[in-house]
C-alpha positions in Angstrom: -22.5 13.5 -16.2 -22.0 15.2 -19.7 -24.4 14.1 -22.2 -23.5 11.3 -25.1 -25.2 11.9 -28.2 -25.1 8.9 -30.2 -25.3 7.1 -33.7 -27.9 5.2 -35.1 -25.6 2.0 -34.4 -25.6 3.0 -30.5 -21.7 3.8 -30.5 -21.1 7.5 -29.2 -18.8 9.5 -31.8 -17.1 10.9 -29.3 -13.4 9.9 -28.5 -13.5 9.0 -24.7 -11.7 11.9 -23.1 -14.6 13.8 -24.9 -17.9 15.3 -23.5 -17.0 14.6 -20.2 -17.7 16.8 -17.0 -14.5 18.4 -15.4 -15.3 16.0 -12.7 -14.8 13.2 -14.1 -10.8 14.5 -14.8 -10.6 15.7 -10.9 -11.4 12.2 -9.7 -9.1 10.9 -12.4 -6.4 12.8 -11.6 -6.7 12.7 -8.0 -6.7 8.6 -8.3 -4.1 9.0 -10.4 -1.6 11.0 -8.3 -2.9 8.6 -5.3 -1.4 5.5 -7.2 1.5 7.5 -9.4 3.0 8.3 -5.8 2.3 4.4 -4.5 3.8 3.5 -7.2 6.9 5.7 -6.7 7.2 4.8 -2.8 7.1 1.2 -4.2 9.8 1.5 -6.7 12.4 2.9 -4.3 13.0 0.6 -3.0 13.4 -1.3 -6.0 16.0 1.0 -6.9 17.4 1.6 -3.3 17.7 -2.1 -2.8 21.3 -3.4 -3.6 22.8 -0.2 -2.0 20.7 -0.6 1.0 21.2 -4.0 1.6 24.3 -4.0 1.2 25.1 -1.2 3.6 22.8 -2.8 6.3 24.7 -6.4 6.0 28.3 -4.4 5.4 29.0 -5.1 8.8 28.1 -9.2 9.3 30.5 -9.1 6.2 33.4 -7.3 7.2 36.3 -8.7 8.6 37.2 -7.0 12.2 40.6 -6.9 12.2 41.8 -6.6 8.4 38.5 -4.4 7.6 38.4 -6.9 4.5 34.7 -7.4 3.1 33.7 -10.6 1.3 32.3 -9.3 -1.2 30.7 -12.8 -2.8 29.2 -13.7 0.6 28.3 -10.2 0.7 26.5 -10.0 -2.5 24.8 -13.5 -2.1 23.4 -12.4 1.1 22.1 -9.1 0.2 20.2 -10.9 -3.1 18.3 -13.3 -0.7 17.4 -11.2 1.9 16.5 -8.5 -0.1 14.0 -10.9 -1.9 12.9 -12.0 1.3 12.1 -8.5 1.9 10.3 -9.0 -1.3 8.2 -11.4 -0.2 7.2 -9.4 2.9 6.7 -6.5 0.9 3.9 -8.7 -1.4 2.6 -10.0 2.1 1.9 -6.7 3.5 0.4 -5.5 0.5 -1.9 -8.6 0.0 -2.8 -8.3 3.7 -3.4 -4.2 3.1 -5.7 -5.5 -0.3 -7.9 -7.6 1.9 -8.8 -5.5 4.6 -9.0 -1.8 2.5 -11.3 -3.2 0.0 -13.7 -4.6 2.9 -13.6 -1.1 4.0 -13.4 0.3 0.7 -16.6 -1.0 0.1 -18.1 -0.5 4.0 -16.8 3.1 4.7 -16.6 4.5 1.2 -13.5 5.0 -1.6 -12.4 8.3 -0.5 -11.9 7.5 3.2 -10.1 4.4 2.0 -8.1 6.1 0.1 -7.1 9.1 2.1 -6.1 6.4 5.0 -4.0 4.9 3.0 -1.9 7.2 1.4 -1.3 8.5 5.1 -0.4 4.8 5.9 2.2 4.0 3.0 3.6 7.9 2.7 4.3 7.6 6.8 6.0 4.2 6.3 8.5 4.6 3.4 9.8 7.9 5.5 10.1 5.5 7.9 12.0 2.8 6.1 15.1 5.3 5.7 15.0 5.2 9.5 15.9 1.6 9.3 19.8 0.7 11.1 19.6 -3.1 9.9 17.5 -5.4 7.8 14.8 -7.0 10.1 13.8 -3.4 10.9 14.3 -2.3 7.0 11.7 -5.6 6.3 9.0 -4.3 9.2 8.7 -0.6 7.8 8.4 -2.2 4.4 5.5 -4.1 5.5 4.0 -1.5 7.0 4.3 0.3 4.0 2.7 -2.7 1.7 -0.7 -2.7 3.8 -1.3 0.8 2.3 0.1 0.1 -0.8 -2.4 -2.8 -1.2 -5.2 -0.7 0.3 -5.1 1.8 -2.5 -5.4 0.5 -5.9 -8.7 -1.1 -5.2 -10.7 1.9 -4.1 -8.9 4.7 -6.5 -9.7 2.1 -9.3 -13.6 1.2 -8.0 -13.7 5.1 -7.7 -13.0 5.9 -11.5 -14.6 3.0 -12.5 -18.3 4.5 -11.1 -17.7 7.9 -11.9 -16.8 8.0 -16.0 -19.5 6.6 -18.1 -19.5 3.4 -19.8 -17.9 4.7 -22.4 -15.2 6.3 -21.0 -14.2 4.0 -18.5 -11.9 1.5 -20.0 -9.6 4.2 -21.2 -10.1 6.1 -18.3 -8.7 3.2 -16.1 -6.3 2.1 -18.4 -4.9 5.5 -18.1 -5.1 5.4 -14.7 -2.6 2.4 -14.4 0.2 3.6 -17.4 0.3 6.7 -15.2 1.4 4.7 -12.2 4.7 4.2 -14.4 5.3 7.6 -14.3 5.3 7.3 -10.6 8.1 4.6 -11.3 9.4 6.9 -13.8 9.9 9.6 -10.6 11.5 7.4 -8.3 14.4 6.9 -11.2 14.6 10.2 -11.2 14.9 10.8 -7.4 17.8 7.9 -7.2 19.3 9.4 -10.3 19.9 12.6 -8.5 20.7 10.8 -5.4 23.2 9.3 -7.2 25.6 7.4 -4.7 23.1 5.5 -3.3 25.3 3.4 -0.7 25.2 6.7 0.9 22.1 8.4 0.4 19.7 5.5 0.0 17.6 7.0 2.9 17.0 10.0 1.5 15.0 8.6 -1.1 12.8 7.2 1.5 12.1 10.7 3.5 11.0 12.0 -0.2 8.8 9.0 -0.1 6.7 11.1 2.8 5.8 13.9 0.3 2.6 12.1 -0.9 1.1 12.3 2.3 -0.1 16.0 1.1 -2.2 14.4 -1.0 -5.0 13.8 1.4 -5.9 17.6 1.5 -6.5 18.0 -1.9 -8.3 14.8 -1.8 -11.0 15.2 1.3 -11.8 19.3 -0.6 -12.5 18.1 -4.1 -14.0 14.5 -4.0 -17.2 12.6 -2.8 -18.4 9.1 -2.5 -19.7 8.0 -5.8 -23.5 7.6 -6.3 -23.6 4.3 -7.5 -21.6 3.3 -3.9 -24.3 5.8 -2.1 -27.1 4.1 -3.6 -25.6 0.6 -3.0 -25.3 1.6 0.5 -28.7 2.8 1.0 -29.9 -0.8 -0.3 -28.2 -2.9 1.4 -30.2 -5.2 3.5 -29.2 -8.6 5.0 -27.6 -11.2 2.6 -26.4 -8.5 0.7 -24.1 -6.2 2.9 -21.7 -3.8 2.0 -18.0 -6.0 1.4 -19.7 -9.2 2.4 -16.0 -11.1 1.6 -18.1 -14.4 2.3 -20.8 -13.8 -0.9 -17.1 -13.5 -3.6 -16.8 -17.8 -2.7 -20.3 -18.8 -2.1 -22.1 -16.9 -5.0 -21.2 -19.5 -8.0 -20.7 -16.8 -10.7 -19.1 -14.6 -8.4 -16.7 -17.6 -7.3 -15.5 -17.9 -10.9 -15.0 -14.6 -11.5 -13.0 -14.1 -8.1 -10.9 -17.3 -9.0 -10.2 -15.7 -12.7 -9.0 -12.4 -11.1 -6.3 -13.7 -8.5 -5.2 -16.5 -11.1 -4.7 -13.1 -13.8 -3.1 -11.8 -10.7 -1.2 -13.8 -9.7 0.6 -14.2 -13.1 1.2 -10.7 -13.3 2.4 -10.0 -9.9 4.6 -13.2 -10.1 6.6 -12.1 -12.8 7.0 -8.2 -12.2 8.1 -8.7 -8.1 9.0 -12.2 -8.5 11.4 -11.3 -11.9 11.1 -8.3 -13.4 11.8 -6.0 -10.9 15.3 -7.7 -9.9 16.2 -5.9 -13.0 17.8 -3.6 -10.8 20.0 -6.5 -9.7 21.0 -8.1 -12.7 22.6 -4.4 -14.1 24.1 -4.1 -10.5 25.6 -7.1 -10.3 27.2 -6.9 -13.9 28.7 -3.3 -13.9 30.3 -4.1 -10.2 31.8 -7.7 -11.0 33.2 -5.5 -14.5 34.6 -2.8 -11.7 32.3 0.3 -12.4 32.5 2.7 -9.1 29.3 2.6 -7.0 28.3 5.8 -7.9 28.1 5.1 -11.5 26.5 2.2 -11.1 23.7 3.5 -9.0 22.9 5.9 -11.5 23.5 3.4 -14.7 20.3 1.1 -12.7 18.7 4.6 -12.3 18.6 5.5 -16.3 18.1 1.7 -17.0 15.1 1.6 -14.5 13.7 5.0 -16.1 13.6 3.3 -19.6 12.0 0.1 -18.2 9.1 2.5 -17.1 8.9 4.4 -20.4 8.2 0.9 -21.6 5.8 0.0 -18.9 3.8 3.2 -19.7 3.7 2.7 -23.4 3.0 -1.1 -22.9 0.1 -0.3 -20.1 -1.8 2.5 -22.8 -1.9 -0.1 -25.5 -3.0 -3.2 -23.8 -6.2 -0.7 -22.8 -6.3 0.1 -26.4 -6.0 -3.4 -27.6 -9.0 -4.3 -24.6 -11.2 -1.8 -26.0 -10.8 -2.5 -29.8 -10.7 -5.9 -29.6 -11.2 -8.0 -26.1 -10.0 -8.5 -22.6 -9.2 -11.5 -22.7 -7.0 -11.1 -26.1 -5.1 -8.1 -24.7 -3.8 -10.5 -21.4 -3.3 -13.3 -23.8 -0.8 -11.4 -26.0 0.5 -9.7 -23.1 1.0 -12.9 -20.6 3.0 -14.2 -24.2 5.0 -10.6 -24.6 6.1 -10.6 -20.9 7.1 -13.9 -20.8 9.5 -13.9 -23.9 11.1 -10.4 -23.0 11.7 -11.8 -19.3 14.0 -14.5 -21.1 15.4 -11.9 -23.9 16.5 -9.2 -20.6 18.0 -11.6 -18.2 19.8 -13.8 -20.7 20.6 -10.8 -23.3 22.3 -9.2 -20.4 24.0 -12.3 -18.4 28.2 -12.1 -19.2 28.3 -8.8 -20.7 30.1 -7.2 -18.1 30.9 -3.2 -18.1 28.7 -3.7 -21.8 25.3 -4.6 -19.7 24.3 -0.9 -19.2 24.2 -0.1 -23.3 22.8 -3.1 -23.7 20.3 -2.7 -20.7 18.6 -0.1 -22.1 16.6 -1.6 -25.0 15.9 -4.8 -23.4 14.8 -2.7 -20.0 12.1 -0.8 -22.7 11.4 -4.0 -23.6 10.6 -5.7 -20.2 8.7 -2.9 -18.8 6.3 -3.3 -21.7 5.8 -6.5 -21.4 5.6 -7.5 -17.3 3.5 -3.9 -16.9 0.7 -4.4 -19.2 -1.1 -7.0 -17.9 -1.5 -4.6 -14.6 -3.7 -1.9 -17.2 -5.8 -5.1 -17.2 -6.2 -5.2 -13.8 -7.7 -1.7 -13.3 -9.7 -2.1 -16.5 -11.1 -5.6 -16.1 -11.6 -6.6 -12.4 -14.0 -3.5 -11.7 -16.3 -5.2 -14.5 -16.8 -8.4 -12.2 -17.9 -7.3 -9.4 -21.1 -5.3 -8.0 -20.9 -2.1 -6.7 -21.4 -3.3 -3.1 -18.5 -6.0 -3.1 -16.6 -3.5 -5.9 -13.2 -2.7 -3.9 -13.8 -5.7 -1.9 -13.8 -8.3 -4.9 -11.3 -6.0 -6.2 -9.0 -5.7 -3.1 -9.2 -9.9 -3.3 -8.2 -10.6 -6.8 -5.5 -8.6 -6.6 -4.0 -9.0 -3.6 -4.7 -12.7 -3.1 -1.9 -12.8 -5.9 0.4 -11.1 -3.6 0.4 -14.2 -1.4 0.7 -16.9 -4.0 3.4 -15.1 -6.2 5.5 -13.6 -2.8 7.6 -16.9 -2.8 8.5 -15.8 -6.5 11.0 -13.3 -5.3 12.1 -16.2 -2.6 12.3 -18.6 -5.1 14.6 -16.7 -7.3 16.7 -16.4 -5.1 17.5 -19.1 -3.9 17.4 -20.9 -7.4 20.3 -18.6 -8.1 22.3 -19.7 -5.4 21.2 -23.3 -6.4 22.3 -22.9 -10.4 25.5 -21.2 -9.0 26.8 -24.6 -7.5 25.4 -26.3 -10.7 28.3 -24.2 -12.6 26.3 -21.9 -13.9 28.4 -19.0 -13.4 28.0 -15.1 -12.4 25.2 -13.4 -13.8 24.2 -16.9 -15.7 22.5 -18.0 -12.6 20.5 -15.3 -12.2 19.1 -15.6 -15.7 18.4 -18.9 -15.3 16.7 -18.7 -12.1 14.3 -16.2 -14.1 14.1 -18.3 -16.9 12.5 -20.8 -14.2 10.3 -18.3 -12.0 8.7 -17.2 -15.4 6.8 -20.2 -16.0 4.6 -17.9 -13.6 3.0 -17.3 -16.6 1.4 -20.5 -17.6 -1.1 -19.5 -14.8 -2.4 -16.4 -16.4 -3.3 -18.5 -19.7 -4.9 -21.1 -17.4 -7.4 -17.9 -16.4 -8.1 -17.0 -19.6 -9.8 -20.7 -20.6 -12.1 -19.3 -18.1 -12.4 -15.5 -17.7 -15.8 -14.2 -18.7 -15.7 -11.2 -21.6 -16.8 -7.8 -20.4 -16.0 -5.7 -23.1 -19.0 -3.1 -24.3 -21.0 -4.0 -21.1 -21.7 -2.0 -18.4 -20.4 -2.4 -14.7 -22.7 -5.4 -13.1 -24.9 -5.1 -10.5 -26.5 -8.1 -8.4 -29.2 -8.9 -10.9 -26.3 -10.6 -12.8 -25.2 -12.8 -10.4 -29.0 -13.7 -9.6 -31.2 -16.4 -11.2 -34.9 -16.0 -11.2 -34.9 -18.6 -7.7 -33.0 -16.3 -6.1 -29.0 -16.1 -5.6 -26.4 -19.1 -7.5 -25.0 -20.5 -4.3 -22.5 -22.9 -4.1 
């Protein structure tokens, strides 16, 4: 690693991307590209998702004989089983977050990482394959478990190699350039542009990333730190011991504090935020727009949401290095929640006028239900050892997946509920997302507790040791 020269008051004058060997920006771009493209293979389906559902239930919908669709049973139906899809999706990928960051922290980062780019590239080719909805929900799945897998051991990975530093920054980065990867999956449906027909198409681009893995096995090794954690591990102290995140006391807490975080953040991007795509569609059809200008409307809408995401995700790391983590989540958890309410309900009975006013309050949401996930990549590294890294990781932020998946569930079948309540079109929606987003409250429960790592380097067992030996339960 370059060398820091310092000031007399310890602090290095350098800026962070300063001084730093070329290394250090081949890992970070490599873990970028490795979660820019999850990111994009995750979003297409965001995007894809009211064309595709709708042409895979067109038929249950479709009268035989007069060729008449229902278009309101139609539209209900694709809205809860594309949430339901949802759900699997966040199942997958908490299921994927579990076992990769074992093995993250058992077989290495880069062999974690290259299997499971293969893993989610190979499955969203496959998801265009899908001829109805239960199949559609199984590739989808498949796709999650390396979805999940990823984050943690591309995160752990930049987290060892940039110096103390550099690292907050450096991972912060790491996550707003995820919403290019959003940002490109836009761009791929906004080409596409009638998206009831080419919806699959997106899908097979999704398999592109899987070149990745080339570039990745040539260029990058196993960090020292996880080299030297290997070589020392002995009995009690194993490589991904999932057991030691519950039974070590300090460990326990911080484990607890990074899937409650989680599970605030996760809950209101999948469970709310990302139905964005939804709310537009469902406005510009009911006001008559043709499909293929409305595919391409949620397209330009969604492309703006991620221009916010990114600018939101670079500030909350620079608000977590200048003045805390925990006062970066706290203003964030209070950002996201209030622009959830200002989208949904801004946009509810405006009709053909959703997509101009879309655009603002889409910049708006993506900066606010994005940010916290900066935190994630910045923050959860810093509570773990090296030798339970991915795996503690892999656990906080996954474990989310399964306690916020019946988010997406939940919304929509408030929906249908606030619909028979009189609430009516788009007014539903917004009210089952004014509902959902209570989510929130979780994440401000964490932060009574969350420990502050800011300025401190990443923990090894010594911290989580007491002079007698090891806190247990």
């Amino acid at each position: 690693m370059a060398h820091t020269p310092m000031l007399d008051n310890g602090k290095s004058p350098l800026k962070w991307y300063q001084g730093l060997d070329r290394y250090c920006w081949i890992v970070l771009t490599i873990a970028a590209l490795g979660w820019l493209f999850d990111t994009m293979d995750q979003n297409l389906y965001n995007l894809v998702r009211p064309a595709s559902m709708r042409q895979l239930l067109l038929a249950d919908y479709t009268n035989p004989l007069t060729k008449i669709v229902d278009e309101a049973g139609l539209k209900t139906a694709a809205n809860q089983k594309g949430a339901w899809i949802n759900a699997v999706f966040l199942m997958g990928w908490a299921i994927g977050g579990f076992v990769f960051g074992v093995l993250g922290d058992r077989m290495g980062r880069v062999k974690t990482m290259v299997t499971t780019i293969l893993i989610y590239a190979l499955f969203t080719g496959m998801s265009g394959l899908a001829w109805n909805w239960q199949i559609y929900a199984a590739a989808r799945f498949l796709t999650a478990i390396g979805v999940g897998g990823e984050w943690a051991a591309g995160a752990s990975l930049v987290a060892e190699v940039f110096p103390q530093r550099s690292r907050g920054m450096a991972l912060g980065m790491l996550q707003a350039l995820s919403a290019v990867g959003n940002m490109m999956a836009a761009v791929i449906t906004l080409i596409l542009g009638n998206l009831d027909k080419y919806w699959p198409i997106a899908y097979f681009i999704g398999f592109l990333p899987a070149l990745l893995v080339f570039w990745i096995l040539r260029s990058v090794k196993e960090p020292d730190a996880w080299v030297q954690a290997k070589a020392h591990a002995t009995f009690g102290k194993e490589l991904g011991a999932i057991s030691e995140l519950f039974t070590n006391r300090v460990m326990r807490r911080n484990t607890l504090v990074a899937i409650l975080l989680a599970t605030a953040g996760v809950g209101g991007l999948w469970g709310i935020g990302f139905f964005s795509t939804n709310m537009i569609d469902n406005e510009l059809r009911g006001a008559g727009w043709d499909k293929s200008v409305v595919g391409r409307a949620m397209s330009i809408m969604f492309l703006i949401q991620q221009i916010g995401a990114f600018v939101g995700i670079y500030l909350f790391a620079v608000v977590a290095e200048r003045m805390s983590r925990r006062a970066a989540f706290a203003i964030w958890f209070a950002l996201a929640w209030g622009f959830v309410l200002l989208f949904f309900w801004g946009l509810a009975g405006t009709g053909g006028k959703a997509f101009a006013w879309s655009l603002p309050l889409a910049f708006l949401l993506g900066f606010g239900t994005l940010g916290p996930f900066s935190g994630f990549s910045i923050y959860f590294p810093e509570l773990f050892p090296t030798r339970l890294r991915t795996t503690g990781c892999g656990v906080g932020y996954n474990a989310a997946r399964v306690f916020a998946a019946p988010a997406a569930v939940i919304l929509g079948n408030l929906s249908r509920w606030f619909a028979t309540q009189g609430f009516t079109g788009s007014k539903s929606f917004a009210m089952a997302a004014s509902s959902v987003s209570a989510i929130y409250i979780v994440g401000f429960i964490a932060l009574i507790f969350a420990p502050e790592t800011k300025g401190k380097g990443l923990p090894e067992d010594s911290v989580f040791e007491t002079p007698a030996g090891t806190e247990k339960a």
